[in-house]
CHARMM-style PDB file with segment names, atoms N, HN, CA, C and O in Angstrom:
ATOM      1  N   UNK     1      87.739 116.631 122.007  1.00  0.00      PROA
ATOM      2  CA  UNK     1      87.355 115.670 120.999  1.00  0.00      PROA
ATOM      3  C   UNK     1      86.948 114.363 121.660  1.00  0.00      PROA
ATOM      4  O   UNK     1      87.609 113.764 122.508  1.00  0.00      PROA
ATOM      5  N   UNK     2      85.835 114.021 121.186  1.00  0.00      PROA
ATOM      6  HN  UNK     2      85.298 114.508 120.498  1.00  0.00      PROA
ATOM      7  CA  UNK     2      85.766 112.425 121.846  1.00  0.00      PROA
ATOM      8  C   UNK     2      85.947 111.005 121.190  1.00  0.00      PROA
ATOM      9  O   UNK     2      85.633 110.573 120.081  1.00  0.00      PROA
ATOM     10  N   UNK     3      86.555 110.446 122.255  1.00  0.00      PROA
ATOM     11  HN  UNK     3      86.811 110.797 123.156  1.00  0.00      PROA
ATOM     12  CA  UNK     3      87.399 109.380 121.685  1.00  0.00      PROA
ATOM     13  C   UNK     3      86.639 108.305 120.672  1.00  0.00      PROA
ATOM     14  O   UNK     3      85.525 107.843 120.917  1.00  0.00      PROA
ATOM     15  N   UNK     4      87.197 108.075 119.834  1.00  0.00      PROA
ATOM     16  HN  UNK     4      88.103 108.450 119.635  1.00  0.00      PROA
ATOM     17  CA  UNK     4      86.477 106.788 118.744  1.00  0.00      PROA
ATOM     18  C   UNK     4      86.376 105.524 119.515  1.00  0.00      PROA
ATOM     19  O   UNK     4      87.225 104.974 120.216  1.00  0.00      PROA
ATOM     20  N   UNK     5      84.990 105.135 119.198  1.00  0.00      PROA
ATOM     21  HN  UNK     5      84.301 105.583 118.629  1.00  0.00      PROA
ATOM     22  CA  UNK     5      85.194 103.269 119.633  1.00  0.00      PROA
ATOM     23  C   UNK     5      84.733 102.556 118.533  1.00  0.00      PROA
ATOM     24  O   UNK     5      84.335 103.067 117.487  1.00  0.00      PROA
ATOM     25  N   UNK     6      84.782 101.551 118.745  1.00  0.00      PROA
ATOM     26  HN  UNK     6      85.105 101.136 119.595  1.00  0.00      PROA
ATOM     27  CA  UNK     6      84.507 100.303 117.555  1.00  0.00      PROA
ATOM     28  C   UNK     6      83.229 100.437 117.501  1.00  0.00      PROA
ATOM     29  O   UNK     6      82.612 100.620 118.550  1.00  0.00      PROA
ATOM     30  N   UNK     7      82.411 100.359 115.991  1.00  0.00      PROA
ATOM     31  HN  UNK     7      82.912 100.210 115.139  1.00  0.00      PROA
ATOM     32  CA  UNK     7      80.998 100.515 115.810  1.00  0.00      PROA
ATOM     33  C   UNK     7      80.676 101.996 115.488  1.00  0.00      PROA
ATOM     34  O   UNK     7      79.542 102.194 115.050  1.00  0.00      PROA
ATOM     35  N   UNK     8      81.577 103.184 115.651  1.00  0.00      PROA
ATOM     36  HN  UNK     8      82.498 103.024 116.006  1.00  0.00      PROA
ATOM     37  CA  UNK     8      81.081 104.746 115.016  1.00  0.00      PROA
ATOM     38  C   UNK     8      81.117 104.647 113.916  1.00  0.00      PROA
ATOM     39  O   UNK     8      81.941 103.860 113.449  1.00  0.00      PROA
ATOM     40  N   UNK     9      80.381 105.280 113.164  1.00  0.00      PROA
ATOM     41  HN  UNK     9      79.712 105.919 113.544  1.00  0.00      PROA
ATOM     42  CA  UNK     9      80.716 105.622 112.092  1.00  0.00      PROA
ATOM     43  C   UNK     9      81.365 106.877 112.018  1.00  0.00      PROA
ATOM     44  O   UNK     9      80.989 107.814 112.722  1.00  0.00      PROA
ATOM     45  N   UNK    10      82.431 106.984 111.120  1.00  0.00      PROA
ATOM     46  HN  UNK    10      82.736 106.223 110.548  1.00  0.00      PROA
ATOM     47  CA  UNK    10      83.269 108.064 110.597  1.00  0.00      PROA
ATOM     48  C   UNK    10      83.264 109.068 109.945  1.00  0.00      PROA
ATOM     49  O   UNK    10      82.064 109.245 109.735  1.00  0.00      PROA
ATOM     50  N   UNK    11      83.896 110.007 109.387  1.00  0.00      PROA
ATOM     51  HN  UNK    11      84.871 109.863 109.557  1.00  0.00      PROA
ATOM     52  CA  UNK    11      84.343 110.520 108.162  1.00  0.00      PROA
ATOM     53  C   UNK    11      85.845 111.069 108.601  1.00  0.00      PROA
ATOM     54  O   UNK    11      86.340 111.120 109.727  1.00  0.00      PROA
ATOM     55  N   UNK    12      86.230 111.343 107.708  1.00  0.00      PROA
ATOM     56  HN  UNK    12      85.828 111.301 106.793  1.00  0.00      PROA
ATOM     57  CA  UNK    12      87.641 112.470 107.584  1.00  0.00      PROA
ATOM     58  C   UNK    12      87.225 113.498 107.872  1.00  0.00      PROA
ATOM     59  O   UNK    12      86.268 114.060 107.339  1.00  0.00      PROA
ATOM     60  N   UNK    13      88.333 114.160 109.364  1.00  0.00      PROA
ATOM     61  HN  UNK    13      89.110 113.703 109.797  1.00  0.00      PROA
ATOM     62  CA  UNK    13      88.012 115.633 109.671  1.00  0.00      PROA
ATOM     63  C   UNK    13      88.389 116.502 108.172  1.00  0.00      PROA
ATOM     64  O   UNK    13      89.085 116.197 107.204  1.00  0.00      PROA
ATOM     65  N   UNK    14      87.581 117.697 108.500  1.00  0.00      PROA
ATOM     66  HN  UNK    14      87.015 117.945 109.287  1.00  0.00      PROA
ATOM     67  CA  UNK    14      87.684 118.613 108.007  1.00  0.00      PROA
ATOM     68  C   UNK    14      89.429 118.939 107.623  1.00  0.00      PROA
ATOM     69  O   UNK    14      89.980 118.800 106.531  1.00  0.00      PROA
ATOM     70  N   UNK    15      89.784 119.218 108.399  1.00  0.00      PROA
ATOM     71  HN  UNK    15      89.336 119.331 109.286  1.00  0.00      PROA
ATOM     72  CA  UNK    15      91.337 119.790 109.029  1.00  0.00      PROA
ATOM     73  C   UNK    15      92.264 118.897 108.285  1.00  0.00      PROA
ATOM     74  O   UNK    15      93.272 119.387 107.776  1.00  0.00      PROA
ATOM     75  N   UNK    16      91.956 117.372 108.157  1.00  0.00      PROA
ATOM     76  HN  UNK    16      91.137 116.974 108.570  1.00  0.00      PROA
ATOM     77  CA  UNK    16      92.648 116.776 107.724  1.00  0.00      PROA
ATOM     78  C   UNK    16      92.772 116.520 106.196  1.00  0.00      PROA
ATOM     79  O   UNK    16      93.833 116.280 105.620  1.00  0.00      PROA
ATOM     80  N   UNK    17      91.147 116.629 105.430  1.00  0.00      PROA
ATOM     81  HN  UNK    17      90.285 116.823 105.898  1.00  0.00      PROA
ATOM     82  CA  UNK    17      91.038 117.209 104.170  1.00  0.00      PROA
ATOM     83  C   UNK    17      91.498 118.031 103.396  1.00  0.00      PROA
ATOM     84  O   UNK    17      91.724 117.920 102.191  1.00  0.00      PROA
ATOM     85  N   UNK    18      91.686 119.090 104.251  1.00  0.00      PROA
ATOM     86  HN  UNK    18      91.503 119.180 105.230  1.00  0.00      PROA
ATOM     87  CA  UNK    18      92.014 120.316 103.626  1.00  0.00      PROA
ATOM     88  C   UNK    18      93.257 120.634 104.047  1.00  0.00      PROA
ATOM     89  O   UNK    18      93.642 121.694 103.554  1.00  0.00      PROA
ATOM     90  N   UNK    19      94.191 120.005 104.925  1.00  0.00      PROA
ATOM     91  HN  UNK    19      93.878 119.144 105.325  1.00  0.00      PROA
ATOM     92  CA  UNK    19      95.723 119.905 104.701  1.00  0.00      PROA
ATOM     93  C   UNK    19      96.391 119.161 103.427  1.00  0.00      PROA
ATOM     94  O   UNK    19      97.377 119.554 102.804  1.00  0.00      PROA
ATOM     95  N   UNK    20      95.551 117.885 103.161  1.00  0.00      PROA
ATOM     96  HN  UNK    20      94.750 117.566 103.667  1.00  0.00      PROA
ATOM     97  CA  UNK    20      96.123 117.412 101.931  1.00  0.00      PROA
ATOM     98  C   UNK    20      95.229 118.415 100.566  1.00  0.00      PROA
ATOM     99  O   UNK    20      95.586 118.308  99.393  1.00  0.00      PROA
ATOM    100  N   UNK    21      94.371 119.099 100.883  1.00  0.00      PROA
ATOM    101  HN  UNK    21      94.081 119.186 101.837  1.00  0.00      PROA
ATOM    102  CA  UNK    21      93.922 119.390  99.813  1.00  0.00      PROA
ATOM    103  C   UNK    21      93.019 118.444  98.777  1.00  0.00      PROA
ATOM    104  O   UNK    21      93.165 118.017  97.632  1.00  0.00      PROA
ATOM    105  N   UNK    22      92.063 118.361  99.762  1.00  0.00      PROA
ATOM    106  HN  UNK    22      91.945 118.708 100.693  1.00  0.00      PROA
ATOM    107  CA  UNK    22      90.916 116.984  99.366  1.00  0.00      PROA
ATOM    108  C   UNK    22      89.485 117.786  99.151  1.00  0.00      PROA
ATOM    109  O   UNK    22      88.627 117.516  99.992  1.00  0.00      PROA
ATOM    110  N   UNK    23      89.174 118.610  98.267  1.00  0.00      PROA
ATOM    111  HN  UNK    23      89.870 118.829  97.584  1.00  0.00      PROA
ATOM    112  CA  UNK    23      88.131 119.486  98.420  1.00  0.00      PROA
ATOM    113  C   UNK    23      87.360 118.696  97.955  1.00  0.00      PROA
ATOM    114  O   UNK    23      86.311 118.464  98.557  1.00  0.00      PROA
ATOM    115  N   UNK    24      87.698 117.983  96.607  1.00  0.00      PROA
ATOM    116  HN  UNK    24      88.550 118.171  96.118  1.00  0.00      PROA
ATOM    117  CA  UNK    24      86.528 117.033  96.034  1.00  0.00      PROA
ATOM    118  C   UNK    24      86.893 115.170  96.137  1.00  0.00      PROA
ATOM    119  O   UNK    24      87.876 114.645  96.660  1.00  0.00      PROA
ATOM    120  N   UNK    25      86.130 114.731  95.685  1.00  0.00      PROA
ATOM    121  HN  UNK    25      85.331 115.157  95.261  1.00  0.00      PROA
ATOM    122  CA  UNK    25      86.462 113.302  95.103  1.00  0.00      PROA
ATOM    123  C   UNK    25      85.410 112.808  96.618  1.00  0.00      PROA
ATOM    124  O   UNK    25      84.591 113.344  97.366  1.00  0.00      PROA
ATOM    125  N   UNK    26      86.127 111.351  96.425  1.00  0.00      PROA
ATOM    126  HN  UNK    26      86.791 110.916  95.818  1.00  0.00      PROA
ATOM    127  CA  UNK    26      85.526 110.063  97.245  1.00  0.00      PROA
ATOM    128  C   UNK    26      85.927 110.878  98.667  1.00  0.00      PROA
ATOM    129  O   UNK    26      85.020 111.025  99.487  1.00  0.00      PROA
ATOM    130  N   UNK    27      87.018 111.311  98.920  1.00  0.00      PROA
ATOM    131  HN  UNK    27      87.755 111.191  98.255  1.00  0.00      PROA
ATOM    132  CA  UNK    27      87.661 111.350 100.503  1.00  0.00      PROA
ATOM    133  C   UNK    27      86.962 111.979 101.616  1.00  0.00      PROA
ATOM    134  O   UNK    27      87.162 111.796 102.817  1.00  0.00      PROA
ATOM    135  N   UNK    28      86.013 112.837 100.986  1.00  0.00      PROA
ATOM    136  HN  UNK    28      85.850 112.986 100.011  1.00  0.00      PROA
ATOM    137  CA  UNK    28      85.487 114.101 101.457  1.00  0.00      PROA
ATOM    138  C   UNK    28      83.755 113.538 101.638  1.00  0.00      PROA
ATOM    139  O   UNK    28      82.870 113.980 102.372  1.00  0.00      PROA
ATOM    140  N   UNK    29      83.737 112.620 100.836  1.00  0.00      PROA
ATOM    141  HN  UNK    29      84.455 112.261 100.239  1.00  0.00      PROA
ATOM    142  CA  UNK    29      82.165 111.809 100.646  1.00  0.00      PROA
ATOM    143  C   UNK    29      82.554 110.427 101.634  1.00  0.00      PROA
ATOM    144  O   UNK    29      81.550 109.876 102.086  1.00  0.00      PROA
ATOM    145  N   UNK    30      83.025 110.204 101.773  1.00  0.00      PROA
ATOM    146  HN  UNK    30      83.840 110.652 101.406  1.00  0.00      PROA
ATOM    147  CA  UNK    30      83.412 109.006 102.448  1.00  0.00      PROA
ATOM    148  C   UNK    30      83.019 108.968 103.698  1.00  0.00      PROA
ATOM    149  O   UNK    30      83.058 109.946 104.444  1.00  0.00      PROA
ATOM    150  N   UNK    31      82.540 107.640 104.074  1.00  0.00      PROA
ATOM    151  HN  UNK    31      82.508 106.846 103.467  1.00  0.00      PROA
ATOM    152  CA  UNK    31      81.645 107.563 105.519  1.00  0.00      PROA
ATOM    153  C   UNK    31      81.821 106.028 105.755  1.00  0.00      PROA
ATOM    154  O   UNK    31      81.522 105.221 104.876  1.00  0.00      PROA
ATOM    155  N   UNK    32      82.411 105.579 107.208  1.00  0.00      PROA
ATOM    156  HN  UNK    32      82.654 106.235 107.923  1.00  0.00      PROA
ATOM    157  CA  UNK    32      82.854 104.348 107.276  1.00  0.00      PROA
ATOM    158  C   UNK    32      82.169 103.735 108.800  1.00  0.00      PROA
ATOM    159  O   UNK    32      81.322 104.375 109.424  1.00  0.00      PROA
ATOM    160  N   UNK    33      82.684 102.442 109.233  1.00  0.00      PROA
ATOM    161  HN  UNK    33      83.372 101.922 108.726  1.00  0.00      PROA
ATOM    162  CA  UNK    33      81.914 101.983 110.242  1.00  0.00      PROA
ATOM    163  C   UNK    33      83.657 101.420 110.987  1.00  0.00      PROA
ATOM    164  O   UNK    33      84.496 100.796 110.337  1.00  0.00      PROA
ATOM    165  N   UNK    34      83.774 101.741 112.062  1.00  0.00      PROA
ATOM    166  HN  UNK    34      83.092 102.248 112.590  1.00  0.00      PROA
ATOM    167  CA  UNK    34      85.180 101.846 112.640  1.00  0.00      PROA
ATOM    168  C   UNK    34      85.338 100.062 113.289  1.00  0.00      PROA
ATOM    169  O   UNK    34      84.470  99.775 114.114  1.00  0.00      PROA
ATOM    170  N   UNK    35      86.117  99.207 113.033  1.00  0.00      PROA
ATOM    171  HN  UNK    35      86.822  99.440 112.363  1.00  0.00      PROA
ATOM    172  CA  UNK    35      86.033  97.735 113.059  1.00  0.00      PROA
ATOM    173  C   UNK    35      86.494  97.566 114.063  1.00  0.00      PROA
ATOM    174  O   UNK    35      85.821  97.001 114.925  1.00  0.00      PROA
ATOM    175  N   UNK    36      88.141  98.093 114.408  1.00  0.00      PROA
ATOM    176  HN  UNK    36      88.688  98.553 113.708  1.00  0.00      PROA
ATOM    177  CA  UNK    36      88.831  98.188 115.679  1.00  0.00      PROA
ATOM    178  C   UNK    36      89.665  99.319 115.341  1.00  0.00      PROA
ATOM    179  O   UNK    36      89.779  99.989 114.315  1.00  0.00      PROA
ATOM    180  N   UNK    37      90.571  99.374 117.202  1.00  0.00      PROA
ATOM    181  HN  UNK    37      90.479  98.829 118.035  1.00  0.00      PROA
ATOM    182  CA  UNK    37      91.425 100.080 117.359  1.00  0.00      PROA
ATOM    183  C   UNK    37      92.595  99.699 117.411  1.00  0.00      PROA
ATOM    184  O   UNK    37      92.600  98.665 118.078  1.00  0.00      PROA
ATOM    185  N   UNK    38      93.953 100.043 116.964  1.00  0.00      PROA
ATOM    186  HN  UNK    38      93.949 100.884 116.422  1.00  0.00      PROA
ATOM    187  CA  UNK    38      95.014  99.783 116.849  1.00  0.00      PROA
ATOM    188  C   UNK    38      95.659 100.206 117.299  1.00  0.00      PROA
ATOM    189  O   UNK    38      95.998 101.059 116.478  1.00  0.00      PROA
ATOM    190  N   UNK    39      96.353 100.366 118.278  1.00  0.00      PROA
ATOM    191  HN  UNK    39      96.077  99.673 118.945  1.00  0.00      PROA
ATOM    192  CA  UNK    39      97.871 101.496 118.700  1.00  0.00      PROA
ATOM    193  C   UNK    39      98.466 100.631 118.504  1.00  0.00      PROA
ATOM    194  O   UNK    39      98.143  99.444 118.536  1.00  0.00      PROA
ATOM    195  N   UNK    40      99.984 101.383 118.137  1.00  0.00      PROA
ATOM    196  HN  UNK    40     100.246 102.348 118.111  1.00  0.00      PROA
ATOM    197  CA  UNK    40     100.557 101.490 117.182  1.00  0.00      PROA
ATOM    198  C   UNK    40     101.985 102.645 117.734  1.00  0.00      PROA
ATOM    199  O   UNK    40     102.093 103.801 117.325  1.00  0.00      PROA
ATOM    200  N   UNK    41     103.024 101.931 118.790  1.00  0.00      PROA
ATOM    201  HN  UNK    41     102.936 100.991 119.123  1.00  0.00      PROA
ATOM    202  CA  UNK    41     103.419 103.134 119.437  1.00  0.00      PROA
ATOM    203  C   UNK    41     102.291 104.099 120.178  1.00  0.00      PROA
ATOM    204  O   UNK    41     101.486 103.709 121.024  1.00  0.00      PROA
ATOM    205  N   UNK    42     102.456 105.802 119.531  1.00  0.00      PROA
ATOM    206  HN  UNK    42     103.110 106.118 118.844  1.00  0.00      PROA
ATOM    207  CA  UNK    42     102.086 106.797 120.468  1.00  0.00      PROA
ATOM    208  C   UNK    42     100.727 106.537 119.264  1.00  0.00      PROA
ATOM    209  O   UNK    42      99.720 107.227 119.416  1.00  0.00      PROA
ATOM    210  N   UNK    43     100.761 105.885 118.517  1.00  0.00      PROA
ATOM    211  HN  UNK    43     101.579 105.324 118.394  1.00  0.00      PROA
ATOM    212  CA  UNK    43      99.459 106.856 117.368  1.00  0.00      PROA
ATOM    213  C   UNK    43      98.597 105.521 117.260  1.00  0.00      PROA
ATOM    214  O   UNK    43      99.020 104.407 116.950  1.00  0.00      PROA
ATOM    215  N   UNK    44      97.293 105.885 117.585  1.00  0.00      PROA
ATOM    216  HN  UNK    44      96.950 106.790 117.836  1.00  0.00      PROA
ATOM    217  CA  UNK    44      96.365 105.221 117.451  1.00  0.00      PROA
ATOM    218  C   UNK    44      95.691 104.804 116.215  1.00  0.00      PROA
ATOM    219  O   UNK    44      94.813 105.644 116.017  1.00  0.00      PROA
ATOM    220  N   UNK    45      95.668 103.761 115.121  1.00  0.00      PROA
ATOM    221  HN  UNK    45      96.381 103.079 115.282  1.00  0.00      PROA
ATOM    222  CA  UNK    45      94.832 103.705 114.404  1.00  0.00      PROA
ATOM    223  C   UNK    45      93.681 103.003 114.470  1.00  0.00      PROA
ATOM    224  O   UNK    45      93.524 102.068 115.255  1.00  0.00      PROA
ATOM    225  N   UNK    46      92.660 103.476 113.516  1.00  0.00      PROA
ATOM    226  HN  UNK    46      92.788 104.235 112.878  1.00  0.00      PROA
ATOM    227  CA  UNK    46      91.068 102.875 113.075  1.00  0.00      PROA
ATOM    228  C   UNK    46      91.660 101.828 111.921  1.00  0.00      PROA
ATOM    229  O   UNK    46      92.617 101.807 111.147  1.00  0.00      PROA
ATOM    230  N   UNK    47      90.572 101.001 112.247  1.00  0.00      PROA
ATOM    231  HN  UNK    47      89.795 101.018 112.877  1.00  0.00      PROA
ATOM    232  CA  UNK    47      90.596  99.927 111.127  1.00  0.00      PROA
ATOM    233  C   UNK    47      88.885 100.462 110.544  1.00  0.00      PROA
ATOM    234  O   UNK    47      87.956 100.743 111.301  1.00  0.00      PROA
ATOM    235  N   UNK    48      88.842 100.489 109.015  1.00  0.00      PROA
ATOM    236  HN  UNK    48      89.597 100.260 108.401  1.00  0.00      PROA
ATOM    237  CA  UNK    48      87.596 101.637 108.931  1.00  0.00      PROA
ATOM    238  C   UNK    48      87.043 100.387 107.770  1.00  0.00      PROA
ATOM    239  O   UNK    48      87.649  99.497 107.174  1.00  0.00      PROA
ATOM    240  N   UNK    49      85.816 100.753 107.790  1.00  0.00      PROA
ATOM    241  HN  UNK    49      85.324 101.476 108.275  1.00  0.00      PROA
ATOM    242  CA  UNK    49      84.889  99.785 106.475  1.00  0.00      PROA
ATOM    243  C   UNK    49      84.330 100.801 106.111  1.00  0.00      PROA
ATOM    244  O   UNK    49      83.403 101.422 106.630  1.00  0.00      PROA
ATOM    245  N   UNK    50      85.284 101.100 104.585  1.00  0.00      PROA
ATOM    246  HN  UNK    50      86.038 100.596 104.163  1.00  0.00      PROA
ATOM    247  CA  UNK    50      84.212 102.139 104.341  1.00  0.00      PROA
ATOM    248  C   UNK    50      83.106 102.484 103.621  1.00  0.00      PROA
ATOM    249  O   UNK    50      82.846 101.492 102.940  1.00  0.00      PROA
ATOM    250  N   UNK    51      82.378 103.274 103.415  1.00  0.00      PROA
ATOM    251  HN  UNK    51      82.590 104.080 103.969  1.00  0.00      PROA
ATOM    252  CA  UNK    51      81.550 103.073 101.978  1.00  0.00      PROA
ATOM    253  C   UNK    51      81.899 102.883 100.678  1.00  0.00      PROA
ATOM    254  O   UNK    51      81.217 102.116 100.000  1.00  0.00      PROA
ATOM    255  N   UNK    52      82.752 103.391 100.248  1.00  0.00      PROA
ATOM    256  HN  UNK    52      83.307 104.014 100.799  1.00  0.00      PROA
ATOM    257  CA  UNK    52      83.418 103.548  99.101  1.00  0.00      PROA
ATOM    258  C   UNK    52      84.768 102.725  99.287  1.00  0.00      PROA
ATOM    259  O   UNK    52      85.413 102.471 100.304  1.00  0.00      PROA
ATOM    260  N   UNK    53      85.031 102.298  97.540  1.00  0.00      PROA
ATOM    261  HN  UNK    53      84.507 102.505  96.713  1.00  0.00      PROA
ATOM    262  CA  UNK    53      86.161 101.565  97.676  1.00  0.00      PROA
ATOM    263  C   UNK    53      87.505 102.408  97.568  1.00  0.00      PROA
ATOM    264  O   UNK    53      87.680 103.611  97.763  1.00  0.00      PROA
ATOM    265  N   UNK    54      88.362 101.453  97.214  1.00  0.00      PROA
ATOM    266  HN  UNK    54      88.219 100.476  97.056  1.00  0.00      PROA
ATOM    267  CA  UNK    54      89.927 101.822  97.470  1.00  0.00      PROA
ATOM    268  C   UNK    54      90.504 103.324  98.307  1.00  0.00      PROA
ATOM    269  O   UNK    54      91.332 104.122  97.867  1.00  0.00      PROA
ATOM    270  N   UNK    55      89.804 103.384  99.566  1.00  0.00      PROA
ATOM    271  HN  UNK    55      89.131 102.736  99.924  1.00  0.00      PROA
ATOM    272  CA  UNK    55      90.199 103.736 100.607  1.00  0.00      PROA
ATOM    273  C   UNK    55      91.186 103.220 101.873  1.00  0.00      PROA
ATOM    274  O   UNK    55      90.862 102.116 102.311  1.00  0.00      PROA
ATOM    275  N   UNK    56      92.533 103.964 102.632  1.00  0.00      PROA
ATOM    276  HN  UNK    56      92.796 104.861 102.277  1.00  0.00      PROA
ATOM    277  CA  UNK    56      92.656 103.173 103.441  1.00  0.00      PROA
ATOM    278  C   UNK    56      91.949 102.728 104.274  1.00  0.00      PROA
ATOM    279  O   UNK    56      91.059 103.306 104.897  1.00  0.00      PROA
ATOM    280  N   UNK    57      92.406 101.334 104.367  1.00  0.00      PROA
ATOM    281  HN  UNK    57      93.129 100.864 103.861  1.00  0.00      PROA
ATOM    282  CA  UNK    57      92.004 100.667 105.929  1.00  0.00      PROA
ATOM    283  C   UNK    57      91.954 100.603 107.047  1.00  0.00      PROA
ATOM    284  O   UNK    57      91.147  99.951 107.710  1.00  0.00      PROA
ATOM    285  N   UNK    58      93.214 101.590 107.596  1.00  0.00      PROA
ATOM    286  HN  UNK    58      93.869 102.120 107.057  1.00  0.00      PROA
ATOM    287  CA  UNK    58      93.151 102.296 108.515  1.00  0.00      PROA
ATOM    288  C   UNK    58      93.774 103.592 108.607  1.00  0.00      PROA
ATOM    289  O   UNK    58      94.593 104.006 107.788  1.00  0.00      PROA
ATOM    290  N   UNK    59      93.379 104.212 109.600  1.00  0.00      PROA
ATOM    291  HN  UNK    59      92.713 103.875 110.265  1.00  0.00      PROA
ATOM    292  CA  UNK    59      93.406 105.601 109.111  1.00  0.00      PROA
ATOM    293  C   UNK    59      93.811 106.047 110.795  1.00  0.00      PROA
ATOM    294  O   UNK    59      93.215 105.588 111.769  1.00  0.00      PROA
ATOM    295  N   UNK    60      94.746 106.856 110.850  1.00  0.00      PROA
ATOM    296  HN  UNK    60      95.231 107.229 110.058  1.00  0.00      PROA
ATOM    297  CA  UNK    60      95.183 107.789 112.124  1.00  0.00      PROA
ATOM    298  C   UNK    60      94.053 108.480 112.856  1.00  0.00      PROA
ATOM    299  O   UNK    60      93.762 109.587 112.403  1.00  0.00      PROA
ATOM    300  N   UNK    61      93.277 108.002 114.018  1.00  0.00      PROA
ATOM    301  HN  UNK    61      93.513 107.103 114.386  1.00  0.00      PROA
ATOM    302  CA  UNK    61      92.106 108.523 114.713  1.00  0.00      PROA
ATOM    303  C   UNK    61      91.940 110.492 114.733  1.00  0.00      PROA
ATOM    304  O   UNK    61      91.049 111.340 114.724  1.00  0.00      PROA
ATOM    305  N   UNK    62      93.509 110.404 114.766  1.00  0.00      PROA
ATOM    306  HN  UNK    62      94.233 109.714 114.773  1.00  0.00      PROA
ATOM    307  CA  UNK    62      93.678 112.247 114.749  1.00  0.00      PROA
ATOM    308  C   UNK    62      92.954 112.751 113.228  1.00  0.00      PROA
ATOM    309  O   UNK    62      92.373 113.831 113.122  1.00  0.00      PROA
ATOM    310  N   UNK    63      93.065 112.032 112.395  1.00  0.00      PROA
ATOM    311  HN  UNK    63      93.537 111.155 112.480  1.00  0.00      PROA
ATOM    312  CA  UNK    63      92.536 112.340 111.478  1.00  0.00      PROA
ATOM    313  C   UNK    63      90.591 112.272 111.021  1.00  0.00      PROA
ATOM    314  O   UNK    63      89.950 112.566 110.012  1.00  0.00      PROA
ATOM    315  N   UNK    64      90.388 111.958 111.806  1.00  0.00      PROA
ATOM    316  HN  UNK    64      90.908 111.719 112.626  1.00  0.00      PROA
ATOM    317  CA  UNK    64      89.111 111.510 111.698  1.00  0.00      PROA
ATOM    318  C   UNK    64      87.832 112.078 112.815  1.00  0.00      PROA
ATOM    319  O   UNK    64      88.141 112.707 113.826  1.00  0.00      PROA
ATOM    320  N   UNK    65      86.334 111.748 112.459  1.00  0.00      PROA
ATOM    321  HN  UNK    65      86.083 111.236 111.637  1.00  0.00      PROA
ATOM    322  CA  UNK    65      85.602 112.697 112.910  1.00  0.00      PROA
ATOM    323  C   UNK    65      84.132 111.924 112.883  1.00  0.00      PROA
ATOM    324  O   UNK    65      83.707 111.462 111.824  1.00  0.00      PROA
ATOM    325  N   UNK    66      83.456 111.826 114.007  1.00  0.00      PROA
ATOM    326  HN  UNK    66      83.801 112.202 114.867  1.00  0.00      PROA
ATOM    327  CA  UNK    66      82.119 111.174 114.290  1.00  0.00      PROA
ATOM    328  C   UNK    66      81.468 111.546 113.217  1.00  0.00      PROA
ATOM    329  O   UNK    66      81.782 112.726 113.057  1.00  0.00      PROA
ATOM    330  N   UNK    67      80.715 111.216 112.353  1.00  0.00      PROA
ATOM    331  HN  UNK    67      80.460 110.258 112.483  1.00  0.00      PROA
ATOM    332  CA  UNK    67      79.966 111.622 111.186  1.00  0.00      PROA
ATOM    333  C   UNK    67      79.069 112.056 111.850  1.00  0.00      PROA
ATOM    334  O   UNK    67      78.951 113.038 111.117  1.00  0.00      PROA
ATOM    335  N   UNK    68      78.366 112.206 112.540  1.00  0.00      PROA
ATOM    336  HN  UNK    68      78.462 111.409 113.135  1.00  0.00      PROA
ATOM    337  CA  UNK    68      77.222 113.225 113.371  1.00  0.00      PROA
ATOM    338  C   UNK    68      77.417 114.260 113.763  1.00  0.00      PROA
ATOM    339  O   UNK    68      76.549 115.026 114.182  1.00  0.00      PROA
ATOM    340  N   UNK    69      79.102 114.568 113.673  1.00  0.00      PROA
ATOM    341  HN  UNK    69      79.807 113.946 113.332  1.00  0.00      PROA
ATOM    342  CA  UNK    69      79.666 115.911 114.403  1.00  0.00      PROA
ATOM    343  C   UNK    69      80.629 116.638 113.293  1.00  0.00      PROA
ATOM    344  O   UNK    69      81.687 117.213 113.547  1.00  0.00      PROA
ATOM    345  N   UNK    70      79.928 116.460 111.810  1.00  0.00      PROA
ATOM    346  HN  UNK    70      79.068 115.993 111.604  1.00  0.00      PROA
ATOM    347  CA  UNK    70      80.837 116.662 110.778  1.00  0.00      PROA
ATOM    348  C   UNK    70      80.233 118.430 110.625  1.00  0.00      PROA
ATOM    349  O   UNK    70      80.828 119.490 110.432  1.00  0.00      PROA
ATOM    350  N   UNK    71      78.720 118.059 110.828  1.00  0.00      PROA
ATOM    351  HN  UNK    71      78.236 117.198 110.984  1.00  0.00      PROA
ATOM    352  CA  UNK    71      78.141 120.043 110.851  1.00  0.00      PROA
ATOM    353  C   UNK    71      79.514 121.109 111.659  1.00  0.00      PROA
ATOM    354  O   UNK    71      79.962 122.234 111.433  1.00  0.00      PROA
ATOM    355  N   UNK    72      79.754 120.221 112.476  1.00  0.00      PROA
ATOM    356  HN  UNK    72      79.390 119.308 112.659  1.00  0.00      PROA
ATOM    357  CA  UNK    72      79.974 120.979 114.081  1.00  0.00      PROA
ATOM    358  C   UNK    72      81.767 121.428 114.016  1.00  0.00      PROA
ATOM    359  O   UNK    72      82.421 122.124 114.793  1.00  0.00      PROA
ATOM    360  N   UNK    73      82.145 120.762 112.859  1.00  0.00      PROA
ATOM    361  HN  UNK    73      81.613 120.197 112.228  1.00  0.00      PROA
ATOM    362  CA  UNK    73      83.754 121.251 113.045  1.00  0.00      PROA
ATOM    363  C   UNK    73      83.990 122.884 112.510  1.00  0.00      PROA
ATOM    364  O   UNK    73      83.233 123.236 111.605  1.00  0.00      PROA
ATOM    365  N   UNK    74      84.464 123.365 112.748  1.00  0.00      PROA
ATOM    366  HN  UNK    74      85.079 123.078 113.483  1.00  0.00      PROA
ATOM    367  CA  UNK    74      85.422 124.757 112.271  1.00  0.00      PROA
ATOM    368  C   UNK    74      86.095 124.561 110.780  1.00  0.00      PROA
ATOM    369  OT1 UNK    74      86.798 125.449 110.299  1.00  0.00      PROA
TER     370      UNK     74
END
């Protein structure tokens, strides 16, 4: 996986959608621009701007996925 930097744009992995069971709505449409990085202990978070509102603000990098490489997941 390659690492997030400030300035990608995002989405929510696949994997992480469909563990909570996010098939529809905003979460799954959602596409953001990554502001900074946060660690945070062992877990890294994104600070995310996203398209859509009342989304978190930041979001666990494990959870997340280059929007150019959203075709490309499993």
């Amino acid at each position: 996986m390659q690492e997030l930097q400030v300035g990608d744009t995002v989405a929510y992995s696949k994997a992480f959608l469909q563990s909570i069971s996010a098939y529809t709505g905003d979460m799954p449409q959602a596409r953001g621009k990554v502001t900074a990085l946060v660690p945070v202990g062992e877990v890294t978070l994104a600070a995310i701007d996203w398209n859509l509102p009342d989304l978190p603000a930041r979001v666990n990098v494990k959870n997340l996925v280059l929007a150019s490489r959203i075709a490309f997941e499993l």
